[in-house]
N, C-alpha and C positions, 0 to 999 in steps of 0.2 A: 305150912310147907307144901311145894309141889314138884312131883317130878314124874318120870313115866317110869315104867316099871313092866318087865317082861314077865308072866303068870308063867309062863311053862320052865323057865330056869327059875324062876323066885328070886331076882335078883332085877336091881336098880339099874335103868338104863338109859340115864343122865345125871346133871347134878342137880341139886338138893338146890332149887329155888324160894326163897321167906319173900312173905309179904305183910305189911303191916296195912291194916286196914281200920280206919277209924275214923271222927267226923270231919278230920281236917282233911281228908282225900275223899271224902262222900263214899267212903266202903270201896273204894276204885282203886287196882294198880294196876298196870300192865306193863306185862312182863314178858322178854321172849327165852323161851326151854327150848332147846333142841337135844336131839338123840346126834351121836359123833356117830362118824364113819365107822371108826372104830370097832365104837358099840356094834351096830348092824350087822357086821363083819361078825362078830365074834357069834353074836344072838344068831346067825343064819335066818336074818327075817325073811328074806327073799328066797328061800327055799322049801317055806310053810307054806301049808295050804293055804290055811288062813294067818294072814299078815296084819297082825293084832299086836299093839302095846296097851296098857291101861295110863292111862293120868290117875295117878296119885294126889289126892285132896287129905291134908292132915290137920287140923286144928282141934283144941282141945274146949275153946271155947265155943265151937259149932257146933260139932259130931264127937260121939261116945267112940267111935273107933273109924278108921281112915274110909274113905270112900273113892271109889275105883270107877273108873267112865272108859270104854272100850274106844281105842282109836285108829284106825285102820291106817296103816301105813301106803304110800303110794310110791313109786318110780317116776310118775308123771311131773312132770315141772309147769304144764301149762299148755297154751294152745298155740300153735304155729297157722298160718294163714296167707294164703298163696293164691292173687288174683292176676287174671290173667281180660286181655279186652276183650276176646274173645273165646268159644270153645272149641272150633279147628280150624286148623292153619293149611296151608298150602306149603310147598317148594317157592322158597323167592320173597316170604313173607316175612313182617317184622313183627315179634312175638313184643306186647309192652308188659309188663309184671312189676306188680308193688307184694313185698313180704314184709308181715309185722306179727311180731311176737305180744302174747296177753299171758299174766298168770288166771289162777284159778278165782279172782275177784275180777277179771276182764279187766285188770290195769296192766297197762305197759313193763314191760320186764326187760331189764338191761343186762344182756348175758351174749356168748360168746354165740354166734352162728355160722354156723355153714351148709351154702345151700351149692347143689350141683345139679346140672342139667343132663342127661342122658336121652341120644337117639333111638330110635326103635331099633338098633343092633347092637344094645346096650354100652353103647361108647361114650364115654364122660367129653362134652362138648367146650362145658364151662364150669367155673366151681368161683368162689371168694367165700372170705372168712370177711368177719367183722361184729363188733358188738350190736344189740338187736333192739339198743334201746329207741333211734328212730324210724319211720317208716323206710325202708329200702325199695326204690323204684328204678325200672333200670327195662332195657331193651336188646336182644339180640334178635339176631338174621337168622331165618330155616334157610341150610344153602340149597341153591336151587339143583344139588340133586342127590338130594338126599330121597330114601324108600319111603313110601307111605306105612304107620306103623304108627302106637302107641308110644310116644316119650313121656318120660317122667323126671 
């Protein structure tokens, strides 16, 4: 059996995943565990210092007694990336921009985005949603009179 398990409540914080392992699977299964919202919600992981579950390992034919591996919880989903052809523009110019999302193995990640453009007097110029699973390439105008100034 395998699940995570919260040390500082003493208490299970998912469900109880079996595996059977033997020579018709070459000792191999895989399996995916996850911790619920729920759970997190309830645990207050995000409000510890240290943001720590354990993986729970239980078998009776490997180990005398269960075995616990620390695993760091994160917020992060992954790496967002934002190229531009050039690094400054002028008033009048056409800004070209390709955005693509990677998870935490640098493969592509299909999920919802929203990217917005902001002038140096922090005024939202442009915005779109859309899912992030192919690259998004796209072009607007700096209008020619706009202040010179950091956008983001």
């Amino acid at each position: 059996n395998v699940y995570f398990y919260d040390n500082i409540r003493s208490k299970a914080c998912s469900n109880v995943i079996s595996f059977t392992l033997n020579a018709g699977n070459e000792y191999r299964e895989i399996k995916t565990i996850t911790i619920s919202k729920k759970a997190v919600k309830d645990l207050q992981l995000w409000r510890r210092r240290h943001q720590y579950v354990y993986l729970v390992v239980e078998s009776r034919q490997l180990f005398h007694r269960r075995r616990l591996v620390p695993i760091k919880m994160s917020t992060k989903r992954g790496y967002i990336f934002i190229q531009t052809d050039k690094p400054v523009y002028t008033p009048d110019q056409n800004v070209l921009y390709r955005v693509f999302t990677l998870d935490h193995y640098m493969r592509p990640v299909n999920d919802e985005l929203k990217l917005s453009l902001f002038n140096s007097r922090n005024m939202e110029l442009m915005t779109f949603e859309r899912m992030s699973r192919n690259i998004k390439s796209g072009r607007t105008k700096i209008p020619d009179n706009e202040q010179p100034g950091i956008w983001r």
